[in-house]
C-alpha positions in Angstrom: 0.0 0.0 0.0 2.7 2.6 0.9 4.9 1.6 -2.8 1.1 2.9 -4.4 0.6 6.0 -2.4 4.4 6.8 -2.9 3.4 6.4 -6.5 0.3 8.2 -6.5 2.3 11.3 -4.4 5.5 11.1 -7.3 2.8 11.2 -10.1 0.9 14.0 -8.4 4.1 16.0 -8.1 5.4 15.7 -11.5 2.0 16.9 -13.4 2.0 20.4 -10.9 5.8 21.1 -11.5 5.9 23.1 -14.3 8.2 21.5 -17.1 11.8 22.9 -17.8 11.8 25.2 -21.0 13.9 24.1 -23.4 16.9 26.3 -24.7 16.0 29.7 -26.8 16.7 28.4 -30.2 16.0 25.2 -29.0 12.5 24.6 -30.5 12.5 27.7 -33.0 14.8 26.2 -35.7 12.9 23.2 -36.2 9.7 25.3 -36.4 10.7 27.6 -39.0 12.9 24.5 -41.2 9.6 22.7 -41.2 7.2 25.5 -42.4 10.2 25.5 -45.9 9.8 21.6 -46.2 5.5 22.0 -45.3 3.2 21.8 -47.9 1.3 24.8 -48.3 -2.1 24.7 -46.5 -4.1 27.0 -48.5 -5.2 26.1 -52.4 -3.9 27.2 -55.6 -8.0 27.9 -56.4 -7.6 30.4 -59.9 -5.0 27.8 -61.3 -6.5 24.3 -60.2 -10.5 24.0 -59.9 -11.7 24.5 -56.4 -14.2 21.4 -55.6 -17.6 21.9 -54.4 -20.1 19.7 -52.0 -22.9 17.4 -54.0 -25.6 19.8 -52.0 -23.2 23.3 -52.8 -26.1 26.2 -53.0 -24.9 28.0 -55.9 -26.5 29.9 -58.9 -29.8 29.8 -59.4 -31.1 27.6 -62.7 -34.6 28.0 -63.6 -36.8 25.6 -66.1 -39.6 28.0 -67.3 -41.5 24.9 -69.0 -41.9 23.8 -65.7 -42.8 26.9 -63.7 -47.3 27.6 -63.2 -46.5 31.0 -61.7 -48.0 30.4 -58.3 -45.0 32.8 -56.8 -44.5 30.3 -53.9 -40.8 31.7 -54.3 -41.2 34.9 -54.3 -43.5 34.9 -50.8 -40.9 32.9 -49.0 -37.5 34.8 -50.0 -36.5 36.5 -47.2 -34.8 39.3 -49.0 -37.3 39.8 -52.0 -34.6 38.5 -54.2 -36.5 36.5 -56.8 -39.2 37.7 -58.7 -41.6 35.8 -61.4 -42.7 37.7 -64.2 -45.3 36.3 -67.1 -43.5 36.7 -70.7 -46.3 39.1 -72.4 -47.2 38.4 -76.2 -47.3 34.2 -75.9 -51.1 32.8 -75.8 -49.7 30.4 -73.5 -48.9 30.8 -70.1 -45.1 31.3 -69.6 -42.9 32.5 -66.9 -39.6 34.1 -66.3 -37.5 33.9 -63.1 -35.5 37.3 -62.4 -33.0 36.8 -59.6 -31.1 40.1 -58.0 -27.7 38.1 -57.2 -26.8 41.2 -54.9 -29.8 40.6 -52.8 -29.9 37.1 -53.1 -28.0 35.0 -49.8 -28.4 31.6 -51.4 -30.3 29.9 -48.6 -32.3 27.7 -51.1 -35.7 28.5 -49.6 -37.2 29.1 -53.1 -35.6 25.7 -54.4 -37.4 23.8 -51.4 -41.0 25.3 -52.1 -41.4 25.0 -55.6 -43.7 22.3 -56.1 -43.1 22.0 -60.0 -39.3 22.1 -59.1 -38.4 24.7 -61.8 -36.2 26.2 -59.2 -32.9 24.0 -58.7 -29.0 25.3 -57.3 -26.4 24.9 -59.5 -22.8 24.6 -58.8 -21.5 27.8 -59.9 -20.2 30.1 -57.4 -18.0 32.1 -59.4 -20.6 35.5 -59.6 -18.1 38.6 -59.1 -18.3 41.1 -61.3 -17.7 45.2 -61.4 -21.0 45.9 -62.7 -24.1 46.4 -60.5 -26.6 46.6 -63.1 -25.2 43.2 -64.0 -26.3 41.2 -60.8 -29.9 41.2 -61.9 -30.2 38.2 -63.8 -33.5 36.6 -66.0 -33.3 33.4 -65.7 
């Protein structure tokens, strides 16, 4: 009983003492020659495709064959982004999706409540431009 409480009491004692610092250089020079030899963590995205998840919420694609025009989008955008708009001039009744991408914060809200599914995400997520007019879209 006294070897384990002797043990116990040496274990006890070496986790408080606070361990020796190493010498200056000591850990410094390893540190800095491994971030030369490291591969780089980041990705080289402009020169080698960046990959995107199966479910990636991207650009918005719309099917106007598809679409009936009951808005269900519209009412349940929470920033008014998307707006549905009947092409004038056809007998028939067609639709047109027109999307504000400056508005729009991709939460997919419209592409869950269309009942017709005319609404889908795509995979393109590569939307900058320098032109504000250009960010309204028809779809």
């Amino acid at each position: 009983m006294k070897k384990i409480k002797e043990a116990k009491e040496a274990k006890e004692t070496k986790e408080t003492k606070p361990k020796k610092m190493k010498k200056k250089w000591g850990t410094m020079i390893p540190l800095m020659l491994g971030m030369f030899v490291k591969k780089a963590d980041t990705n080289l995205y402009p020169a080698i495709q960046a990959e995107v998840a199966d479910r990636f919420r991207g650009m918005l694609a719309f099917e106007a064959d598809l679409c009936v025009g009951c808005k269900l989008c519209e009412k349940v955008c929470p920033t008014d982004a998307i707006k549905i708009e009947r092409i004038e001039g056809i007998e028939e009744k067609r639709y047109n999706a027109v999307v504000q991408l400056d508005k729009c914060i991709f939460c997919g809200q419209c592409v869950d409540t269309c009942r017709k599914d005319a609404l889908r995400n795509t995979s393109d997520f590569e939307l900058a431009c320098s032109d504000k007019n250009s960010l309204t879209v028809k779809l």
